[in-house]
C-alpha positions as CSV (number, residue, x, y, z in Angstrom):
1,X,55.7,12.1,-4.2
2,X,55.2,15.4,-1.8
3,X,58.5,15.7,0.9
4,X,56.4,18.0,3.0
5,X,55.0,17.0,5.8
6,X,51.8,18.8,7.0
7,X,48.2,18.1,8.4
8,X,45.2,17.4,6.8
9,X,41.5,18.8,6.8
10,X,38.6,16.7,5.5
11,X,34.9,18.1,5.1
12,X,31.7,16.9,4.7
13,X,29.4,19.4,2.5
14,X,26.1,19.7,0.7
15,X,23.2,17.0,1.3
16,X,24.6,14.0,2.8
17,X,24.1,10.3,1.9
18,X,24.4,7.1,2.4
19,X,27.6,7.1,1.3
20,X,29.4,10.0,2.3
21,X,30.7,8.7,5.5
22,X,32.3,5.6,3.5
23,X,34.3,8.5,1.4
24,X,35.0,9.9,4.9
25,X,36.6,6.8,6.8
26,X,38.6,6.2,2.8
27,X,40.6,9.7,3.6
28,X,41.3,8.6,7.3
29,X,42.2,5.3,6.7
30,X,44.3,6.1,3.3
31,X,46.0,9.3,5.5
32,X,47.0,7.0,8.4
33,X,49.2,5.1,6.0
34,X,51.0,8.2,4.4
35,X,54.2,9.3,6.3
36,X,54.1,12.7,5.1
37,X,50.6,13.3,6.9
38,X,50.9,14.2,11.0
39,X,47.7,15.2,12.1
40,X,44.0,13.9,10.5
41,X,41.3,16.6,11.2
42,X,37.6,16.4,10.4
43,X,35.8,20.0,10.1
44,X,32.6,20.1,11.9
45,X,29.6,21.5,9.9
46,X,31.5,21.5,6.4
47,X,33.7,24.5,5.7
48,X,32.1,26.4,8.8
49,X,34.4,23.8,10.9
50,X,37.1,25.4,9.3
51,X,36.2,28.9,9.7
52,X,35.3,28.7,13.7
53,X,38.6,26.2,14.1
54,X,35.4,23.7,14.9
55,X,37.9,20.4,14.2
56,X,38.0,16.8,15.2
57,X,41.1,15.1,15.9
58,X,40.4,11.5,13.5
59,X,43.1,9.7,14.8
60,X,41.8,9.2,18.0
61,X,38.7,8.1,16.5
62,X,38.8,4.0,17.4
63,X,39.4,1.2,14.1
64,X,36.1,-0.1,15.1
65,X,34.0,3.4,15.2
66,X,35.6,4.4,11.8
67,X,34.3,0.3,10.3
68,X,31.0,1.3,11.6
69,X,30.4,4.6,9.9
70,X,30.9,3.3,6.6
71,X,27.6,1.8,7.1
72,X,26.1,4.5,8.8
73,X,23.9,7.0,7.1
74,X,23.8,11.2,6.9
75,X,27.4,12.9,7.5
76,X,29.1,12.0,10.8
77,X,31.6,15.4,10.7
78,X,27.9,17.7,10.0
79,X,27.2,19.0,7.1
80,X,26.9,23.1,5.3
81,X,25.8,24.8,2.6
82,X,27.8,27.8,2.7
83,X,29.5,30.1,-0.3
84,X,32.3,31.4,0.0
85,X,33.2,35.5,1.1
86,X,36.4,37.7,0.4
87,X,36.6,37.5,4.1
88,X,36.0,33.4,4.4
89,X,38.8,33.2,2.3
90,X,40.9,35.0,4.3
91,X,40.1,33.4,7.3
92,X,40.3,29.9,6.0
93,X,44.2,30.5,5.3
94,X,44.8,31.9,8.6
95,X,43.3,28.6,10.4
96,X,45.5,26.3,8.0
97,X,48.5,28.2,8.7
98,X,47.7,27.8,12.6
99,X,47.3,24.6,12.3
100,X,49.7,23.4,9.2
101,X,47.3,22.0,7.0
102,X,48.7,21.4,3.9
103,X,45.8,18.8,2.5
104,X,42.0,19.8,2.3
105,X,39.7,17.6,0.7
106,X,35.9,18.4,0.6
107,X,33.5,15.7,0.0
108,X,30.3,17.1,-1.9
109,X,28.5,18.1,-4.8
110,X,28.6,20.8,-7.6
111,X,28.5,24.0,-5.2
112,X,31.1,22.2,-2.8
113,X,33.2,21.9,-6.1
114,X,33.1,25.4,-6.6
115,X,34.4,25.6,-2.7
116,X,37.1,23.3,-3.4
117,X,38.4,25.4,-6.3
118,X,38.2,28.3,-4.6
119,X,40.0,27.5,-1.9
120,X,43.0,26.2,-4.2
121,X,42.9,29.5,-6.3
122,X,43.2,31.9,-2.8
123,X,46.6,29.5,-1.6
124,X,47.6,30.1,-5.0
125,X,47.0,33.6,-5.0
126,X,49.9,33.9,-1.5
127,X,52.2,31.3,-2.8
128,X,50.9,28.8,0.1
129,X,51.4,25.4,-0.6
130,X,48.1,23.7,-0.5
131,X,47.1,20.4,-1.8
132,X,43.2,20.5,-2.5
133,X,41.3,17.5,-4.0
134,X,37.5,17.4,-4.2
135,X,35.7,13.9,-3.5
136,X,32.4,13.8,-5.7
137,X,29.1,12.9,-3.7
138,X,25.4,13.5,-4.9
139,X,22.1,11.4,-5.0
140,X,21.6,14.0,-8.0
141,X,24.2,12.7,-10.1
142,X,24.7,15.3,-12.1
143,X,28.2,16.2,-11.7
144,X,30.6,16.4,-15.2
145,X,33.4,14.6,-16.0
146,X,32.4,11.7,-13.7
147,X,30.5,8.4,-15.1
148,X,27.9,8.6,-11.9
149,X,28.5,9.7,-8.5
150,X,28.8,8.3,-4.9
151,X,25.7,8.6,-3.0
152,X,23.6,8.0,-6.5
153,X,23.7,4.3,-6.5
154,X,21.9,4.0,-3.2
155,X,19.4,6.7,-3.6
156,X,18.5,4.8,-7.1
157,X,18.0,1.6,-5.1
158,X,15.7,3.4,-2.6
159,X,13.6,4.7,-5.4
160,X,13.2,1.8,-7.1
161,X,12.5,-0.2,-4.2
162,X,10.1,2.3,-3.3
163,X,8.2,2.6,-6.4
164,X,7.9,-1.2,-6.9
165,X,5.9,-1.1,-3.4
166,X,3.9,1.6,-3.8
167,X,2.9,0.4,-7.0
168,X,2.0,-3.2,-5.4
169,X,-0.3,-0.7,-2.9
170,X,-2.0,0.9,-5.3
171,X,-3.0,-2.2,-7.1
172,X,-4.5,-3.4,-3.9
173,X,-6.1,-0.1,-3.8
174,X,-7.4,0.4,-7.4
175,X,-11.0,0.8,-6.6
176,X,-10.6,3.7,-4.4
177,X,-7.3,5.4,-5.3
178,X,-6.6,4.5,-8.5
179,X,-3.5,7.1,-9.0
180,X,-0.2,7.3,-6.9
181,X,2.7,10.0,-7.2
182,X,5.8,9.4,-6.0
183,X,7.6,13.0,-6.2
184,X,11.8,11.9,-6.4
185,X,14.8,14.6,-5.4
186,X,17.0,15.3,-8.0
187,X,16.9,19.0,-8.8
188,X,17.2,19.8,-12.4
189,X,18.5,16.6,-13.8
190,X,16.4,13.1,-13.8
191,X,18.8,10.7,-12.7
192,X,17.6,9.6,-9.8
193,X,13.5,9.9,-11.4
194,X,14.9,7.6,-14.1
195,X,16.2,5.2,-11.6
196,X,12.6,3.8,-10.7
197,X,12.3,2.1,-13.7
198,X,15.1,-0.5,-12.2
199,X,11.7,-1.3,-9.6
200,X,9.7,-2.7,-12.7
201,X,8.6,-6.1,-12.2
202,X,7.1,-7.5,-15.8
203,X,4.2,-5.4,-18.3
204,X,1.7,-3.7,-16.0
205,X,4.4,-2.7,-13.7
206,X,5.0,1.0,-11.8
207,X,6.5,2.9,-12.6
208,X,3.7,3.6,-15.7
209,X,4.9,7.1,-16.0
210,X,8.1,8.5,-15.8
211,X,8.3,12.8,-15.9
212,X,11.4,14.0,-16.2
213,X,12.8,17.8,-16.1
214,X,14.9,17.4,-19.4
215,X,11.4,15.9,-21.1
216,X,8.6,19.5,-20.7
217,X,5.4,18.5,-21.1
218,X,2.1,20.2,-21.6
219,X,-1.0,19.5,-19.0
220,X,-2.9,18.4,-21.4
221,X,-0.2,15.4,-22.5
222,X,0.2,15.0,-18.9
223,X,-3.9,14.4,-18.5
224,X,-3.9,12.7,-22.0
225,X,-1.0,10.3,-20.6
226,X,-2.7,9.7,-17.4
227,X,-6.2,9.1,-18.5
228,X,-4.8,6.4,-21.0
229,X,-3.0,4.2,-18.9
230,X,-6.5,3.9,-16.2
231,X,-8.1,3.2,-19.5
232,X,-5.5,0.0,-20.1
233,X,-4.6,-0.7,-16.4
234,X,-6.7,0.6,-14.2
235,X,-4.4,2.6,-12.1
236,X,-1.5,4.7,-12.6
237,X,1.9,4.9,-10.7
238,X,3.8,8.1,-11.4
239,X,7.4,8.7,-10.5
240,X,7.7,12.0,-10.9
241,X,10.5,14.5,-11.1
242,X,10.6,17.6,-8.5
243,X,12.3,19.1,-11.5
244,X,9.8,18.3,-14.0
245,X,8.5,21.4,-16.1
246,X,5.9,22.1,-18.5
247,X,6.0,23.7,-22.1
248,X,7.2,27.4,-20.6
249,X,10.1,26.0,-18.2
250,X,8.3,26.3,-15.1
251,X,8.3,23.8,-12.9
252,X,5.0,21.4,-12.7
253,X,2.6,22.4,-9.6
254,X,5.3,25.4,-9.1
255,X,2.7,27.5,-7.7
256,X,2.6,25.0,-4.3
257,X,6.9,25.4,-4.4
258,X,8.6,26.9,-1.6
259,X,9.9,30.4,-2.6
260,X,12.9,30.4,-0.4
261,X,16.5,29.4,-1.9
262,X,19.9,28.1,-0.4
263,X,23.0,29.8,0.0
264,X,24.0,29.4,-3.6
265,X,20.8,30.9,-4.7
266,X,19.2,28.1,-6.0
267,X,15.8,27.6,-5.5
268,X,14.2,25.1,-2.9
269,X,12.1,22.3,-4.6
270,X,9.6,20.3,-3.4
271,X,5.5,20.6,-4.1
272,X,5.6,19.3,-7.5
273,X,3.5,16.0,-6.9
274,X,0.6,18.2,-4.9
275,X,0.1,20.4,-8.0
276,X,0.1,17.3,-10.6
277,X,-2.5,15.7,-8.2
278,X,-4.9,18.1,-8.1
279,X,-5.0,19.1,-11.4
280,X,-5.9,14.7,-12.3
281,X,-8.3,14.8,-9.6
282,X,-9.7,18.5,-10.8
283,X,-9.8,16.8,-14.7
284,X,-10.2,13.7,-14.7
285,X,-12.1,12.9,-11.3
286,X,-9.4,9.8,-10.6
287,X,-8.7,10.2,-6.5
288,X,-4.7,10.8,-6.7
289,X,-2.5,9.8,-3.4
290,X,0.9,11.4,-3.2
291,X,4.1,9.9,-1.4
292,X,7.1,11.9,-1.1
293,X,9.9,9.9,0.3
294,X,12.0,13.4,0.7
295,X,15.4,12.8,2.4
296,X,14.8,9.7,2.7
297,X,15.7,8.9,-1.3
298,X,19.3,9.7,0.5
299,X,19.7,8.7,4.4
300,X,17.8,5.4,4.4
301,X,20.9,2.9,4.9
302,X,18.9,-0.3,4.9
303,X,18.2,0.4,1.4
304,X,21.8,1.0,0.4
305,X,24.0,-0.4,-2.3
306,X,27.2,-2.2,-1.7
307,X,28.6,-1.0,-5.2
308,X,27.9,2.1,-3.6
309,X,29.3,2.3,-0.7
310,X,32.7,0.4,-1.8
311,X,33.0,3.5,-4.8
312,X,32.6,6.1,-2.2
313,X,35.6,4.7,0.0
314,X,37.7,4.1,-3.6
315,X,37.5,7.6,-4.5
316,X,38.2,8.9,-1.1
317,X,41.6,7.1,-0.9
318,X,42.1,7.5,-4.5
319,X,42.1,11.2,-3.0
320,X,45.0,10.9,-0.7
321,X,46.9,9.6,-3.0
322,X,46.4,11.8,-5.6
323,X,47.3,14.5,-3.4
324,X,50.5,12.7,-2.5
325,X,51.6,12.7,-6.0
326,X,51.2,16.7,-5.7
327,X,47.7,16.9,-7.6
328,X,45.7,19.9,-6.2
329,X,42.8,21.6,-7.7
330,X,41.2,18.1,-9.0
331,X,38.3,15.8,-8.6
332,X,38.3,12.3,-8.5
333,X,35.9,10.7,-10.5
334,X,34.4,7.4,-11.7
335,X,35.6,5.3,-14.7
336,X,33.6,2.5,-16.0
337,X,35.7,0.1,-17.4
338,X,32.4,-2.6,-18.7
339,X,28.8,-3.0,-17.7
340,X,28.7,-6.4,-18.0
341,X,30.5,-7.3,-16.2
342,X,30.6,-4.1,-14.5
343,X,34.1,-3.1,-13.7
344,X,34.7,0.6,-13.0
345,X,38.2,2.8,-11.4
346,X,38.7,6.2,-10.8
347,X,40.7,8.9,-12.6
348,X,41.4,13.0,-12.3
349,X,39.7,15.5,-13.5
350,X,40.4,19.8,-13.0
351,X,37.7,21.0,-10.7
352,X,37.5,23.7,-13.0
353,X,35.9,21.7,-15.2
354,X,33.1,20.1,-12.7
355,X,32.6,23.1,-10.6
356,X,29.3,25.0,-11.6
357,X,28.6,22.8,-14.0
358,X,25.4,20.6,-14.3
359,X,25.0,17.1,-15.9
360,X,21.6,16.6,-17.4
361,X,20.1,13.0,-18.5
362,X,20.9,12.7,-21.9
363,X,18.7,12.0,-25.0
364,X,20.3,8.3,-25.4
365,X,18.5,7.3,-22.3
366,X,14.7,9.1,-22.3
367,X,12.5,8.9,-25.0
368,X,11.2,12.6,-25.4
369,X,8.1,12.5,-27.3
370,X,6.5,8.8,-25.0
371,X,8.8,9.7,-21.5
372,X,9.7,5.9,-21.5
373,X,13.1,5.6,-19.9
374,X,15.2,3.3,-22.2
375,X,17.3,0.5,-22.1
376,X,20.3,2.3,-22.5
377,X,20.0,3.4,-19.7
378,X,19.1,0.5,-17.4
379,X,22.4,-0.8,-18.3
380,X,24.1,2.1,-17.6
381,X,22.3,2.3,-13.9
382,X,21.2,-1.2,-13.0
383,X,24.6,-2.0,-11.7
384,X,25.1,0.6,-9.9
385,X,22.6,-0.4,-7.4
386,X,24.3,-3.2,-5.8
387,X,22.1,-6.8,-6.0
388,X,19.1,-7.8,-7.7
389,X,16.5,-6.7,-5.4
390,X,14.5,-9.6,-4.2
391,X,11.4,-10.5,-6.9
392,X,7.9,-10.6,-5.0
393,X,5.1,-13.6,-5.7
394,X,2.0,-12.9,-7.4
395,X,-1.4,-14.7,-6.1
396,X,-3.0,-17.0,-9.3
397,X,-6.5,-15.8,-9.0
398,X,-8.4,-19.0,-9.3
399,X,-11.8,-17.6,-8.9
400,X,-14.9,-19.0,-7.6
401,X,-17.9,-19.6,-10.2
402,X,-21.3,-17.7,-9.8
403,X,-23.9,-19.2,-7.5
């Protein structure tokens, strides 16, 4: 175990979740029972906190107040997207020397990762003695070497949820809108897209069209696709990707994307639906309705999933402890153990090997010549979402005879 004693620095980073704040309250809590930890600081806004000596004392936070943010939603310290300078690092060493930090642990995704490692690397580089554990968190899930990550579960309940309704809507509506597109976050990768399949209630039922990015298709298969399920249905519930792209790599509807990126130069998404619907209204004269749940796929807490939410506090205090043991520079991800039942742990992993890194849907769970999300992966994602969600009735159309 580490004989040092020092202070500690937890950040929130990247889009926040659900989630996040259950991995938040795991640090505290698992900190306030580890002798070799004095002070417990929260830095406000992400790794800005740190740089502006923005910090939050979390031991005077009250045991009731911490209880109650691991059911509350969005990222209670604030949240950044910020990468790193020459100078940042710099300055981030001078504030943990002020203020004896000896553990930082940054809850986020694959660019807070690369912040995590960093920050490791440049207390290396002086010979300061740093223990720096990242916390996985992303609706995205596409972080390596972990089997899913906190924050996913939820979003994938909200989606489903989500889909199954809007799919019950458009049936009600199938004279007059006969098409609906649901537009789901997810970047590049098609986790959370997939995830609406765990909404399907019996044949007939949305989502009838699943686009993916990691499955490109052509406008015409799109149209083709489209056209054939009105033909056999009479309406057509699409979950579709932000990420999805056609035959060249661009992304669907890409000319009604925002052109503006974040601070790790990736590109903003968002307008993929809009461009999708106009060209099946342009083509094939169906009227096309668009619903873009946006952030809330990832703050909306009534929707969330207890598996969830009890991982997220695991890892966190998994965390602690690992850095108590002297880890530094590693992740702690998820092990699944079984699926049925579902039993899962955590383990280490070297962030080097997560940071900048990006875990695509494999082939085992989309079909790419139909788009059909397979089984494989409904048993790989159905228990992550907590309970069965609650089966709706059906009215038995006994109809009335001609007069």
């Amino acid at each position: 175990m580490v004989s040092s004693k020092g202070n500690l620095v937890v950040a929130q980073s990247g889009g926040p979740t659900v989630a996040i704040n259950s991995s938040l309250v795991g640090v505290v809590h698992e900190a306030l029972e580890q002798d070799a930890i004095a002070g417990i600081y929260g830095a406000q806004y992400g790794i800005h906190g740190v740089l502006h000596e923005n910090l939050i004392d979390m031991r005077r936070v009250p045991a009731d107040v911490l209880m109650g943010l691991r059911r509350t939603p969005a990222a209670a310290l604030g949240t950044i997207r910020h990468k790193l300078t020459g100078a940042d690092c710099e300055r981030i060493l001078d504030v943990f020397r002020a203020h004896g930090i000896r553990y930082f642990f940054h809850i986020g995704g694959n660019d807070s990762m690369d912040t995590t490692h960093r920050v490791h690397q440049m207390a290396l580089a002086v010979n300061y003695e740093l223990f720096v554990i990242g916390i996985p968190k992303t609706v995205d899930n596409d972080l390596v070497g972990t089997d899913h990550c906190p924050g996913y579960g939820s979003a994938a309940r909200f989606v489903a949820m989500a889909i199954r309704d809007t799919g019950f809507d458009t049936e009600a509506m199938t004279l007059s809108s006969p098409v609906k597109i649901m537009e789901i976050m997810g970047r590049n990768a098609g986790w959370l897209t997939a995830s609406t399949v765990l909404g399907r209630e019996g044949t007939g039922s949305a989502p009838h069209l699943v686009y993916v990015p990691g499955r490109p298709v052509a406008s015409e298969t799109l149209l083709a696709e489209v056209e054939a399920c009105h033909k056999r249905l009479g309406r057509v519930v699409i979950a579709l990707s932000e990420g999805a792209r056609d035959l060249e790599g661009e992304t669907l509807g890409s000319a009604l994307q925002p052109k503006e990126v974040d601070a790790f130069g990736h590109r903003m998404k968002g307008g993929a639906a809009d461009g999708v619907a106009r060209l099946i209204t342009e083509e094939l004269g169906l009227k096309t309705r668009v619903d873009k749940p946006n952030y809330l796929q990832r703050s909306f807490m009534a929707c969330a999933s207890s598996v969830d939410l009890e991982e997220a506090y695991l890892v966190a205090r998994a965390a602690v402890r690992a850095a108590m043991a002297g880890e530094s520079d590693k992740m702690i991800p998820l092990v699944r153990a079984s699926s049925a039942p579902y039993q899962c742990g955590t383990g280490i992993v070297a962030l080097s090997q997560v940071a900048n890194r990006e875990r695509k849907l494999p082939d085992v769970y989309v079909d790419r010549v139909t788009g059909e999300i397979t089984p494989a992966f409904v048993a790989y994602a159905g228990p992550l979402i907590g309970e069965p969600l609650v089966p709706y009735a059906r009215l038995t159309a006994h109809c009335v005879e001609p007069a």
